[in-house]
Every structure is written in structure tokens, then in C-alpha cells.
N, C-alpha and C positions, 0 to 999 in steps of 0.2 A: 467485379466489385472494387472499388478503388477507397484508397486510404487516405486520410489526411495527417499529418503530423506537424505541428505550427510547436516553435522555440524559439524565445527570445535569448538573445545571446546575452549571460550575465559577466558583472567583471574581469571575473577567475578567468574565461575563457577567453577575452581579447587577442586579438593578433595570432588567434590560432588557425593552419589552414581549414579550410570550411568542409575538406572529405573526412581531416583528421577530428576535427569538431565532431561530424555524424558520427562516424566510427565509435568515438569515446562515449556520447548522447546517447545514440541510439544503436545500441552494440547489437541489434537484431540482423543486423548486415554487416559482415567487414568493409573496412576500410577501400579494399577492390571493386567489391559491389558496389559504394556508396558513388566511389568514381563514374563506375557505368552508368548511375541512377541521373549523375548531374551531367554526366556526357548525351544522356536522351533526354534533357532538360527537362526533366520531374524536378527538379530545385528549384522553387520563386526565392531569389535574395531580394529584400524590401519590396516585393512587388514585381522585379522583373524574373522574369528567365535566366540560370545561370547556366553558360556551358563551360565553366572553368575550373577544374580541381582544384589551383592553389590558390583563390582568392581568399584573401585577410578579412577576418572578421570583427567586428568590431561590438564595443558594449550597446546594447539596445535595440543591433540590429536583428530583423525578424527574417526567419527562415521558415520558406512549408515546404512539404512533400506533396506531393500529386498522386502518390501511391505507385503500387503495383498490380497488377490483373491477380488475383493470389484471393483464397478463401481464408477468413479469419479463423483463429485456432477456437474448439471448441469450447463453451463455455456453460457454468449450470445457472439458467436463467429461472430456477423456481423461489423465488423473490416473494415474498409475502408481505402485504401492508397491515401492520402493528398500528396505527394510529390515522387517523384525515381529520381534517376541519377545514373551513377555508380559508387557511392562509398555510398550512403545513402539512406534509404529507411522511411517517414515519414509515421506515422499511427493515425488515427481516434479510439483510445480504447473505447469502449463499457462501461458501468460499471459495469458489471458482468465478467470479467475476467482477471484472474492473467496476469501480463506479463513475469513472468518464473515459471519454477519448482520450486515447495516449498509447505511441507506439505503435503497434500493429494492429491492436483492438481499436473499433471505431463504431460500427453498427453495436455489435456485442458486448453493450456495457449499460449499467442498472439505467444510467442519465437517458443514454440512447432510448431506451427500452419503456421507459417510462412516459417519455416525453411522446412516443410512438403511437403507445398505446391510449396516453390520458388526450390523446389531440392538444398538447400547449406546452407551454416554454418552462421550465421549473429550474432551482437554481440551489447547487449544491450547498449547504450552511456547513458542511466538514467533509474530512477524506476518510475513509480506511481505504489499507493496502488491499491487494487484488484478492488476494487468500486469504484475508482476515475475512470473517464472516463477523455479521451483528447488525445490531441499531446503526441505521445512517436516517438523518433527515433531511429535508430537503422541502425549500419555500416554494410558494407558489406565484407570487410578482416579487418583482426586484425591489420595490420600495420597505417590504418587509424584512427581505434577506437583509439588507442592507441595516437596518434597525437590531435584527437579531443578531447581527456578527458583528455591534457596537458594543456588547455587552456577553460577545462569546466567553470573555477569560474566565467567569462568573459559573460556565457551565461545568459541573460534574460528569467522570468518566470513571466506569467499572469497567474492567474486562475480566477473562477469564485464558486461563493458559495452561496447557499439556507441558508440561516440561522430564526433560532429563535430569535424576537427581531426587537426594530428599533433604529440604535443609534443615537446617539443625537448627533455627529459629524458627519459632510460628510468625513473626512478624519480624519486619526485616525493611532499614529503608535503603536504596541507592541516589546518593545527591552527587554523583559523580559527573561532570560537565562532557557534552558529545561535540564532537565533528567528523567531517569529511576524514576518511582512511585514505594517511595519503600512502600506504603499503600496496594499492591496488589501482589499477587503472579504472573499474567498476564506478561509473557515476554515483550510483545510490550506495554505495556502502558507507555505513558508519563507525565510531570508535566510542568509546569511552575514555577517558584519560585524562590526568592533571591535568590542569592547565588549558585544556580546551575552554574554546571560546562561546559555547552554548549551554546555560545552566540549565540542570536538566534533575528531577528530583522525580520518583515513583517509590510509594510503599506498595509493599508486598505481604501477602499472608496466604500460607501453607493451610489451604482447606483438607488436603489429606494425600498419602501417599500410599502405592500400589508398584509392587516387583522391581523399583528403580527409576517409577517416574514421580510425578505428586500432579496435581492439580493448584493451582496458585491463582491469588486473585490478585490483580494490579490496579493500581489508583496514581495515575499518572498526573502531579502535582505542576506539572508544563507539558505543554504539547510539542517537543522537537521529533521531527522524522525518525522513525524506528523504536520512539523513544523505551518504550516495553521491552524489544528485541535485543537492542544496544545490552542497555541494563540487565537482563537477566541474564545475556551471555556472559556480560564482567562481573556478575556476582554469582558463577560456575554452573547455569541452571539450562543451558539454553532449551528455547522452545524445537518442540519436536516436529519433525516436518519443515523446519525452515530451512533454505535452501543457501540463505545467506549469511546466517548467524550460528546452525543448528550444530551438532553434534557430528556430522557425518563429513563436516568442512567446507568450505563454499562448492557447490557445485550450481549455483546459478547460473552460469557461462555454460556449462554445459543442457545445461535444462533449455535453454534458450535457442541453443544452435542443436542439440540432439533431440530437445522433448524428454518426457518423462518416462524413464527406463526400468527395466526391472532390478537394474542396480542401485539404481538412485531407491527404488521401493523397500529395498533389501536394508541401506543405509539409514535411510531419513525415519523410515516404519508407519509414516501417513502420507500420501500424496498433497499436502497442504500443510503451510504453515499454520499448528493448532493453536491460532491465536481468537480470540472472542469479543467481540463488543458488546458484555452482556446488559450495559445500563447508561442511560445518558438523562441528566438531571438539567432542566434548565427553565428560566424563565419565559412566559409566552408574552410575547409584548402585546401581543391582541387582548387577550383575555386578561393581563395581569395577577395572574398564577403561575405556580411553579408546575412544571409537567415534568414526570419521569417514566421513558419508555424503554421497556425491556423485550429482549429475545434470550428464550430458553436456549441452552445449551445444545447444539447441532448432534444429527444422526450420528455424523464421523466420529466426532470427538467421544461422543457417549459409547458408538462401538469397541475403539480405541478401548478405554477405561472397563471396557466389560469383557473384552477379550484378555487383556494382561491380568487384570482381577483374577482370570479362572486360570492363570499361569500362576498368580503368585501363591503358590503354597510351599 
């Protein structure tokens, strides 16, 4: 089974060497392997064959992978369709799987899997992260997607989160602006903090709490990367199960290169970030109505809450 991986190189990372690029990218392989990977020329730079460790990278240029012989890690493809019409298709994500290609997942992810199964081409109108489970939609020609994500900013988002902690407000907001953590070498990790360069606002409200955790609802008033995860770690709450924000301290890097351990289970206390995409509010440009489609809160997360429940006494 072979892999794809396609990056465009953005400014930040110009004039960087193109092993140490992968490495930092795509940290599923060190820096040594990525070497071996571009010395058996699995690296296309723009197009050609690279057999050169140090070549300089530059802004806009495109890099794939060719893969490796290697089985994709397992993932839970019981995915449920919450909504169809013909031009949109709503889906129930799991929180064990990607919603597209990226990284090592490639066959094993919702896009994959859908497109597999519906025989035709469909086209993501938003992301959640691999563990977040909920509402994801997704159009069915591009003339449409393209129409609905003219007028995304417009679109309402609920979710739903396990967190560490009980706060001391019922309602609580975070306008605290995110970026890049530059404390780690970690591509995706985020910050919160003055002066950052991305504004970033989510209110929060304490639906109820249980032995030292709460259940929390987020309405994320901009969409920046983690934006939920960021924020609730800097306002002392973090989500349970996250591997990169949680309570237990990053152990992403290790989740990645070891997999998921019975220390990591011991620390984190859910095998997934208990993050929820319980509601997504938005306009149908076909119809000219507002559509809002929801996923009940997952088996996990409800186990979770039912098990510490009968601890909290």
C-alpha cells in the first residue's frame, strides 16, 4: 500500500534543508529516515525526482512523497450520514479518523471512504482534527462548495468538551489571540498569548461537573487551528485526552513514534481528544434556508461521564 503526502512549502520555512523541512513537517519519520526516503527517490521536488539531502527549499515549492510499503494505522470507520440532499452530504465523524489525506493516513480517512463508497468526487466545506469526533459536511460538485465557503464566516459552530477542572464561572469568554509555539519544534502546536498575531475569541459554558472534570460547551467566535484546545488550556481547563494540550503534558511525539501506551491511558484517562462537534448552523445556498445539523454526544465521551459519575461520591 503506498502513501501519498503532497506540501507546499510556506514562507516560514524557505531556505530550509528539504530532510530537515520533512523531519520538522512530517515528524512520523526522523530526520535519518527522511534522508534514506529521498536517497531511494520517494521525494518529487516540483515534479522531479530528488536524490539530494541538502537541497534548499524554497516558498511555493511543491513536495510529495511516494510512500512506503507499510499498513496505515488502524482507524474507527463507523461514520454515520446525519443529513443528504443533492448538493450536501452531513456526517457523524467517529473520533478515530482523519477527514482527509495527510501524513501516513491516506486510504483511511472519512474523504477516502466516502468518495469509495458513494462512487464520485465530494469536497470537504470544513476540517475537524483526527480525534475530534462530530458534524463534518461536505458538498457534492465544486460549483457549490465553492458558493458555500463564500459565506462560511456566517456559519455557527457548538461543540462539546470533557475537560479537567470545574470553573468557577458558568459562562466564561477567552479573546485571547493564538499562534505558532515557538517553545517546540512540533509543527502544529499552538499558544495563546498577548500579542499574538491571530485573534481568536470562543465563549464557554459549564453544562455541569463530575469528581474533577465538567463537561463545557464552546462557540468558537473565529476559526484558528486548535482554536477550542489553545483556549481552554490557557484558561486552566484543558480537554481530557489531548495529547497535545491535555493535562498529562505533550506526549504527542511520543504517541506518534511509540503509539498508544498504557501510560499514556493511565495519564490522559481517554484514548482521544474528548473534543465534540455537537452543531453546525449554516445557510443552504440551494434551498435558501438555514440548516442545522447535529451529532449526539459519542459512546466514549458518555462512558467517560458515567464511569467518574459512579466514582464521584
Amino acid at each position: 500500500m503506498e502513501f501519498l503526502t503532497e506540501s507546499r512549502v510556506q514562507e516560514r520555512h524557505a531556505h530550509m534543508r528539504i530532510d530537515r523541512y520533512l523531519a520538522h513537517r512530517f515528524s512520523y519519520l526522523s530526520r535519518a529516515e527522511w534522508q534514506r526516503e529521498i536517497l531511494k527517490g520517494k521525494i518529487y521536488y516540483n515534479g522531479a525526482a530528488l536524490t539530494r539531502n541538502n537541497k534548499k527549499i524554497k516558498t511555493g515549492d511543491v513536495i510529495f512523497y511516494t510512500g512506503r510499503d507499510a499498513t496505515e494505522p488502524e482507524v474507527d470507520a463507523n461514520y454515520s450520514i446525519i443529513y443528504e440532499d443533492d448538493y450536501i452530504m452531513g456526517i457523524n465523524k467517529p473520533g478515530n479518523l482523519p477527514v482527509h489525506p495527510a501524513g501516513v493516513f491516506y486510504h483511511n480517512t472519512l474523504l477516502t471512504l466516502l468518495q469509495k463508497r458513494f462512487q464520485m468526487k465530494l469536497h470537504l466545506l470544513h476540517r475537524l482534527d483526527r480525534e475530534t469526533s462530530g458534524v463534518v459536511v461536505l458538498a457534492k460538485n465544486a460549483r457549490f462548495a465553492s458558493c458555500f465557503q463564500k459565506n462560511f464566516y456566517s456559519v455557527g459552530k457548538v461543540y462539546l468538551a470533557l475537560v479537567h477542572g470545574v470553573p468557577s464561572a458558568a459562562k466564561f469568554i477567552v479573546d485571547i489571540p493564538i499562534c505558532s509555539d515557538p517553545s517546540t519544534t512540533l509543527e502544529h502546536r499552538r499558544e495563546a498569548r498577548a500579542g499574538a498575531r491571530e485573534r481568536a475569541c470562543t465563549l464557554f459554558a459549564s453544562l455541569f461537573s463530575f469528581n474533577g472534570y465538567s463537561l463545557i460547551k464552546a462557540v468558537p467566535y473565529t476559526g484558528r487551528q486548535h482554536q477550542i484546545r489553545v483556549h481552554l488550556k490557557y484558561a486552566g481547563y484543558p480537554i481530557v485526552g489531548d495529547k497535545l494540550y491535555g493535562a498529562g503534558g505533550s506526549m504527542y511525539q511520543d504517541f506518534i513514534t511509540k503509539g498508544f501506551t498504557d501510560e499514556m491511558r493511565e495519564k490522559l484517562k481517554l484514548n482521544r481528544s474528548a473534543l465534540h462537534s455537537r452543531l453546525l448552523r449554516f445557510h443552504h445556498p440551494a434551498f435558501n434556508k438555514t440548516m442545522c445539523l447535529k451529532a449526539p454526544l459519542p459512546g466514549d465521551m458518555l462512558q467517560f461521564i458515567h464511569h467518574e459519575r459512579g466514582a464521584d461520591v
